[in-house]
C-alpha positions as CSV (number, residue, x, y, z in Angstrom):
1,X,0.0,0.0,0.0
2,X,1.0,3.6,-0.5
3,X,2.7,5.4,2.7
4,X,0.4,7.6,4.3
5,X,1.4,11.1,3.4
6,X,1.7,12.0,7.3
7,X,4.6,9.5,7.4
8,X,8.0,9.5,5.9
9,X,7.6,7.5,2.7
10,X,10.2,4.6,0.8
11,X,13.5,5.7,0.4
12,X,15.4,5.5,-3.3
13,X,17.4,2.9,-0.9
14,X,14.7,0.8,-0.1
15,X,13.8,0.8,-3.8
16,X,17.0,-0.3,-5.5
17,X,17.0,-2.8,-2.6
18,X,13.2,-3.9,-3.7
19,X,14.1,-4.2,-7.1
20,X,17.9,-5.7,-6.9
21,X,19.2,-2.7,-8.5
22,X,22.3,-0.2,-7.6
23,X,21.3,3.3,-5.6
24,X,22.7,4.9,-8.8
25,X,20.1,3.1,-11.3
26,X,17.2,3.3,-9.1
27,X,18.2,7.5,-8.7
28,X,18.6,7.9,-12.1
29,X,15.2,6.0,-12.9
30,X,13.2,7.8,-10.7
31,X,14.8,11.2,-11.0
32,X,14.2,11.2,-14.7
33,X,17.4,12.2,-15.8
34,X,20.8,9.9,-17.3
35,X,20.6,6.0,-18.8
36,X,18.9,3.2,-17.6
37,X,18.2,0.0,-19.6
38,X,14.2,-0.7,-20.2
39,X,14.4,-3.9,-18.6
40,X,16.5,-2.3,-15.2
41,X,13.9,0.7,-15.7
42,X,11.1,-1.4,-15.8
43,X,12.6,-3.2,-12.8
44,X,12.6,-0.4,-11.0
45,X,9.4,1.3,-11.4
46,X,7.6,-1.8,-10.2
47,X,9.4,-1.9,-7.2
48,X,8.7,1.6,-6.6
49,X,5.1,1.3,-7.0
50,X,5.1,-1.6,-4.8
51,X,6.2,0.4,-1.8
52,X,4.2,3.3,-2.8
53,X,7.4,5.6,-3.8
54,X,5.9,8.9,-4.8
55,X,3.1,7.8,-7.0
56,X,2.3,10.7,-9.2
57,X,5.7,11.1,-9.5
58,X,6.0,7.6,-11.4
59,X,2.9,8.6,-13.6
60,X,4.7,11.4,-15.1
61,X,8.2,9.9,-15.7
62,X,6.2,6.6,-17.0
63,X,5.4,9.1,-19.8
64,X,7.5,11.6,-20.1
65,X,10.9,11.0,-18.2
66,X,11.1,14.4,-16.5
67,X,8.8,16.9,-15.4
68,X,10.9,19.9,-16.9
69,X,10.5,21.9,-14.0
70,X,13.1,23.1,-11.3
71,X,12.9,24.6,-8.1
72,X,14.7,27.3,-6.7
73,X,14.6,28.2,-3.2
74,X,16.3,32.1,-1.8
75,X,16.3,34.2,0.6
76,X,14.2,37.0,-0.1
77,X,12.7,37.8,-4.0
78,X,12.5,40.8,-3.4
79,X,16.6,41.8,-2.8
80,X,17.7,42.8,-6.1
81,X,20.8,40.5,-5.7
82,X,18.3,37.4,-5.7
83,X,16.3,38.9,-8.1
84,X,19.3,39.3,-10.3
85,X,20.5,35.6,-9.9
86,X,16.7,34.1,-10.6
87,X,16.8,36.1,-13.9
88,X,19.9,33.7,-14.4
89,X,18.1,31.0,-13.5
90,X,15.2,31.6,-15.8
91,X,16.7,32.2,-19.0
92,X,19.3,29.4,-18.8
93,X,16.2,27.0,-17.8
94,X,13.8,28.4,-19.9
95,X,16.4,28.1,-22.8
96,X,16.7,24.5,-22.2
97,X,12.8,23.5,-22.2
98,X,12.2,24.0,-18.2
99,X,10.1,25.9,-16.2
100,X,11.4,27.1,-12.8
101,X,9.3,27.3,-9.1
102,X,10.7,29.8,-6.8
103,X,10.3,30.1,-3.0
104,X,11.3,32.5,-0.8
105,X,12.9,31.6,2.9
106,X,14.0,34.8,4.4
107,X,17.3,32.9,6.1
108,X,14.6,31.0,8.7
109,X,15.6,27.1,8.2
110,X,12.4,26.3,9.1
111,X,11.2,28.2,6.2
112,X,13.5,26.2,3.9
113,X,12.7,22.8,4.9
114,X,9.3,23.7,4.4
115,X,10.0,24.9,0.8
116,X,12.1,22.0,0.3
117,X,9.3,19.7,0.7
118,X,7.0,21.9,-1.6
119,X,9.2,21.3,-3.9
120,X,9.8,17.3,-3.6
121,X,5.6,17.3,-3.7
122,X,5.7,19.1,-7.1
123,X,8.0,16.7,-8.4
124,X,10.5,19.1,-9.7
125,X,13.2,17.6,-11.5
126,X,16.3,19.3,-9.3
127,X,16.8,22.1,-6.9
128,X,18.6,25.4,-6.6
129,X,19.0,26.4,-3.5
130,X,20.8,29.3,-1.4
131,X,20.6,28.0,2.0
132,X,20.9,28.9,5.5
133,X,21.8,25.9,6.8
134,X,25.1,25.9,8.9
135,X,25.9,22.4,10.0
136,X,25.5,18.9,9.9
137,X,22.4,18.7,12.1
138,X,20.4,21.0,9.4
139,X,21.1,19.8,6.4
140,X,18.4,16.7,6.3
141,X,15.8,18.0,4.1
142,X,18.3,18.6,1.7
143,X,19.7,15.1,2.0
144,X,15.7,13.9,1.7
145,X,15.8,15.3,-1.5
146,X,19.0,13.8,-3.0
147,X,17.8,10.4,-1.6
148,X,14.6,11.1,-3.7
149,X,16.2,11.2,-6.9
150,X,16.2,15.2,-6.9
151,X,20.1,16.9,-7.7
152,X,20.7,19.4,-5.8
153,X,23.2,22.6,-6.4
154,X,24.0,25.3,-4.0
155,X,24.1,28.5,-4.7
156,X,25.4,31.7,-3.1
157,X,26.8,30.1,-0.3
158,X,28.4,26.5,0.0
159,X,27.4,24.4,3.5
160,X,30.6,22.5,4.4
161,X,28.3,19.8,5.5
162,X,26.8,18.8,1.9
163,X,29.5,17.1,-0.6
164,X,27.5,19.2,-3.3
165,X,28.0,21.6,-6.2
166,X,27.8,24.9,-5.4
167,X,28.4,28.0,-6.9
168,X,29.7,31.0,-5.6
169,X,31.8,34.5,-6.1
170,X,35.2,35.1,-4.4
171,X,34.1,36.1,-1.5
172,X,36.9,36.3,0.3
173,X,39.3,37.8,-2.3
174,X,36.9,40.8,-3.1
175,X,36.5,41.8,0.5
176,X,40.0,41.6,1.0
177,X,40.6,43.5,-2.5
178,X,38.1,46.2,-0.9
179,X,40.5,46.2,2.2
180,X,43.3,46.9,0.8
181,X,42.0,50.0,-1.0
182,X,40.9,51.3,2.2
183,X,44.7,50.8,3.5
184,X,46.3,52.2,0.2
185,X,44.5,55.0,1.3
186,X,46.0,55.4,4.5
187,X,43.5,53.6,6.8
188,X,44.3,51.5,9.8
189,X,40.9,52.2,11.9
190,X,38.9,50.2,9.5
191,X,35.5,48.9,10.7
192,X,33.9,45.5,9.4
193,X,30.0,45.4,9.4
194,X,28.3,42.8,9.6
195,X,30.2,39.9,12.1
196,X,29.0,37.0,13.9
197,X,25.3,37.2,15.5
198,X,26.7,36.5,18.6
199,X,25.5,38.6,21.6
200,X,29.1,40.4,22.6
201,X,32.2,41.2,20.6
202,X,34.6,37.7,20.7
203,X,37.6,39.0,22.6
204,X,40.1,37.5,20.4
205,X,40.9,36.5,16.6
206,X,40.4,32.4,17.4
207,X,37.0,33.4,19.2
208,X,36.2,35.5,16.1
209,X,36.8,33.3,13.6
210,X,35.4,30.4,15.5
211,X,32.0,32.3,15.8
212,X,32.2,33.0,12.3
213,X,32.1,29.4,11.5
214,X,28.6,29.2,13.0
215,X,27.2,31.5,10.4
216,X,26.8,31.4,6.7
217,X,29.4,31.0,4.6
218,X,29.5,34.1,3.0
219,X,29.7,36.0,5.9
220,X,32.3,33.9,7.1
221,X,34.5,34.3,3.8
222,X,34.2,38.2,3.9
223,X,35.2,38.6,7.3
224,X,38.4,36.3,6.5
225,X,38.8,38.7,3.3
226,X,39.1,41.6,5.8
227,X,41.4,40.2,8.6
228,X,43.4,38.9,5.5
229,X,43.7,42.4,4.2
230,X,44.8,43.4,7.8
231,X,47.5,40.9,8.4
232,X,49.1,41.4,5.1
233,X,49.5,45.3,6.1
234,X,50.8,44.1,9.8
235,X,47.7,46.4,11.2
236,X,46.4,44.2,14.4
237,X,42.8,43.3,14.7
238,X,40.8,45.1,17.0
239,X,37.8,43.3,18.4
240,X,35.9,46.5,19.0
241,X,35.9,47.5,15.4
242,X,33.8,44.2,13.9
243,X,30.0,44.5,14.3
244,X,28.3,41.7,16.3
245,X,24.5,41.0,17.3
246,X,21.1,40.7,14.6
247,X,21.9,41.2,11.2
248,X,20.0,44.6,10.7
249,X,20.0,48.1,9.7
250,X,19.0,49.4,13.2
251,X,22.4,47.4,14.4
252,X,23.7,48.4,12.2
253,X,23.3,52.4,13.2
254,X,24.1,51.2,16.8
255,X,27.6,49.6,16.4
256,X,28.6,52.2,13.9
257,X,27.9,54.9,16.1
258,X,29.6,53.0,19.1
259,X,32.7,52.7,16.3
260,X,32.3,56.7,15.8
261,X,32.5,57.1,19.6
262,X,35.6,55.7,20.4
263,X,38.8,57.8,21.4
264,X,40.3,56.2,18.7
265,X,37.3,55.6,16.3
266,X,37.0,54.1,13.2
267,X,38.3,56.3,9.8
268,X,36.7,53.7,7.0
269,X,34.1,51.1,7.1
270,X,33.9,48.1,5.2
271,X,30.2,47.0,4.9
272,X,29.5,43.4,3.6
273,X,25.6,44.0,3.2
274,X,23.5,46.5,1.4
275,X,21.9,47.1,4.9
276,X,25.4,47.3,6.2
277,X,26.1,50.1,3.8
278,X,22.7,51.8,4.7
279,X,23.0,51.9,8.2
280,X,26.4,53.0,7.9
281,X,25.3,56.0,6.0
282,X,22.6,56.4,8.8
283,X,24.9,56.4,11.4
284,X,27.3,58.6,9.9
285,X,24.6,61.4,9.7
286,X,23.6,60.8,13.0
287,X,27.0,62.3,14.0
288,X,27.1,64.7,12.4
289,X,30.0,63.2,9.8
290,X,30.0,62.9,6.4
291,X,32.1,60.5,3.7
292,X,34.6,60.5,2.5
293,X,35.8,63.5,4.4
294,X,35.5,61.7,7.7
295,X,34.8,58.1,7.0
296,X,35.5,56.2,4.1
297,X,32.6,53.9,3.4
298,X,33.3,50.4,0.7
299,X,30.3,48.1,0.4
300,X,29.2,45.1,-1.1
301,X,26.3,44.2,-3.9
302,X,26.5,47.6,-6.2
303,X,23.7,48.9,-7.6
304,X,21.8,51.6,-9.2
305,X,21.2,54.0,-6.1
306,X,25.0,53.4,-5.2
307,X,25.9,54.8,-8.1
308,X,23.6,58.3,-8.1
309,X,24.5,58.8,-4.4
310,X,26.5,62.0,-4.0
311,X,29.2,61.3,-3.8
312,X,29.0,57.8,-5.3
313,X,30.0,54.9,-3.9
314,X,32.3,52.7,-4.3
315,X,31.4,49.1,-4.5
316,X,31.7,45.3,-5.2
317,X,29.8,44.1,-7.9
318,X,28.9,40.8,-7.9
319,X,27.8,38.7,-11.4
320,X,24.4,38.2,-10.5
321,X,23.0,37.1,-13.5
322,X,26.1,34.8,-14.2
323,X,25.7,32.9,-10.6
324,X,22.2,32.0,-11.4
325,X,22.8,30.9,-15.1
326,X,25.9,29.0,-13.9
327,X,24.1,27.3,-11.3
328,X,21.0,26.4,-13.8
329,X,23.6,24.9,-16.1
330,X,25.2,22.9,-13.7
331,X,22.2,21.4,-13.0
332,X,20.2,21.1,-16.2
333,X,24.0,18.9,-17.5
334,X,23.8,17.1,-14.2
335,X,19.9,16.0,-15.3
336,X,21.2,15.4,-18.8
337,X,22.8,12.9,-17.7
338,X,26.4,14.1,-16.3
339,X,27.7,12.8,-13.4
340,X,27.9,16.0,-10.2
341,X,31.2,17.1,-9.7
342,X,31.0,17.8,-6.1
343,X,33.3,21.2,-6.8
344,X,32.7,24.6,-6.0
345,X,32.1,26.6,-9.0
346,X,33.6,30.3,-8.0
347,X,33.1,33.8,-10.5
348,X,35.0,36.6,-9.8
349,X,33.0,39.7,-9.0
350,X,34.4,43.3,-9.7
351,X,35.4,46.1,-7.5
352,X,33.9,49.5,-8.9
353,X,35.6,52.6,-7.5
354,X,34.3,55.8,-7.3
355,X,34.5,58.3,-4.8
356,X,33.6,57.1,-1.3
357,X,37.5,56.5,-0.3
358,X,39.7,59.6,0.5
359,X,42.6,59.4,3.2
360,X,41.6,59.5,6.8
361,X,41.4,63.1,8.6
362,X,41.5,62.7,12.3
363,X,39.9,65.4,14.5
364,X,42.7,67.7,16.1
């Protein structure tokens, strides 16, 4: 009999093992995608409707092999950088015959797991996903849907806990690039916003960096970028310059102003977030300083209103469009039939300089 939909149905495990297959034929089979032999296929289908394996599933790759659709599950739709890399998405899928489902998590993981079984219900034929998982202990619906049949690619952010493919930008080079520009110009008091969401500042590098490990990747990688920017100009880290606490403009205003405050405050900022960079520019005004005459200000994810600020702003750009088409390719040729190769895919993004850096003038 079918498994009750309350309960955790067959695994692609228990199927091969039904129908005295490999895991790799029965995947294959019933993900639609790669070679199986009719009689192995046939094989494998029977078993699977035996034990009930996703029945509407079977219908439609009975028929037609795939359901040309993929899902793609973000953050939020509605920051241009997502929107940017599901444009990507779309017209590398939709070039190739397949229709894409998008779902929006806003970083909860509880969010994602939900979406990730959406999209295992709707049968898609492989997942994009940009997730805010951070460990081993979260990573299970993701897992569910590999065992399923359905390929999954990362995309963003990698999560050291999933042998997958991901791809990414060099997130770590370009915030160490954007540094170094900052210390070319004569900065030492450089602030980094936005750090661990941990309730007080880590008192030392190790504590730092070990924190860091507890939150997404990217973060993680552009706070390495900026303490490797500061060893290589021997300028020692300072704990009380790295934002810590909830990941939000109104934090953000805080810490920068505590930055401002100190007898030896901060002279640039580094932000790693749009709402980094706003808040920044919030808490700037709220003291009564402006950039770059006071504080040099660098952020990440350029955009249109970066660019008409005045004075402008310089940035990191980051291929939008090119991570989402990347990561559709990788896994419409995974679906075709190639095997994954379990590498991280990584595009270089692009520094744009304009005029929010100008050597640091100290108060007398």
């Amino acid at each position: 009999m079918p498994t009750d939909r309350g309960q955790a149905g067959p695994t692609i495990s228990e199927v091969a093992a039904e129908a005295g297959v490999g895991r790799a034929t029965a995947a294959r089979t019933l993900g639609g995608y790669g070679y199986v032999s009719p009689e192995l296929r046939a094989r494998v289908l029977a078993a699977a409707e035996k034990l009930g394996y996703r029945a509407n599933a079977l219908a439609r790759s009975m028929s037609t092999g795939v359901s040309h659709t993929l899902g793609v599950i973000v953050a939020d739709i509605g920051n241009p950088f997502f929107a940017g890399l599901l444009r990507g998405v779309s017209d590398t899928s939709r070039a190739r015959g397949f229709d894409v489902i998008v779902l929006s998590t806003y970083e909860d993981l509880r969010e994602e797991v939900a979406a990730t079984n959406v999209l295992i219900d709707k049968r898609v034929d492989g997942v994009i996903v940009a997730s805010a998982a951070l460990g081993r202990d979260q990573v299970a619906h993701l897992k569910a849907a590999i065992d399923r049949g359905i390929p999954v690619v990362l995309v963003d952010r990698a999560v050291a806990a999933l042998d997958l493919d991901s791809v990414v930008i060099d997130n770590r080079d370009a915030a160490r690039e954007a540094v170094e520009v900052l210390i070319a110009a004569g900065h030492r008091r450089i602030g980094f916003v936005w750090g661990p969401p941990v309730a007080e500042a880590p008192a030392t590098r190790r504590e730092l960096l070990t924190a860091a490990s507890r939150n997404l990747w990217t973060d993680g990688e552009r706070l390495r970028g900026y303490l490797d920017a500061l060893d290589d100009a021997h300028i020692p880290f300072d704990p009380q310059l790295v934002m810590v606490g909830p990941k939000t403009e109104e934090r953000v205003v805080t810490e920068v102003g505590r930055m401002l405050a100190l007898p030896d405050r901060v002279t640039a900022v580094f932000c790693s977030e749009t709402d980094g960079m706003t808040g920044s520019l919030r808490a700037l005004r709220a003291a009564g300083l402006a950039y770059p005459e006071d504080v040099a200000l660098i952020g990440f994810d350029d955009s249109a209103w970066a660019a008409v600020m005045e004075p402008p702003l310089t940035m990191i750009a980051q291929p939008v469009h090119e991570l989402g088409a990347k990561a559709a390719q990788v896994l419409l040729d995974i679906l075709g039939g190639g095997e994954p190769a379990r590498e991280m895919h990584t595009l270089r993004s692009r520094l744009i300089q304009r005029s929010s850096v100008a050597p640091p003038r100290l108060p007398d």
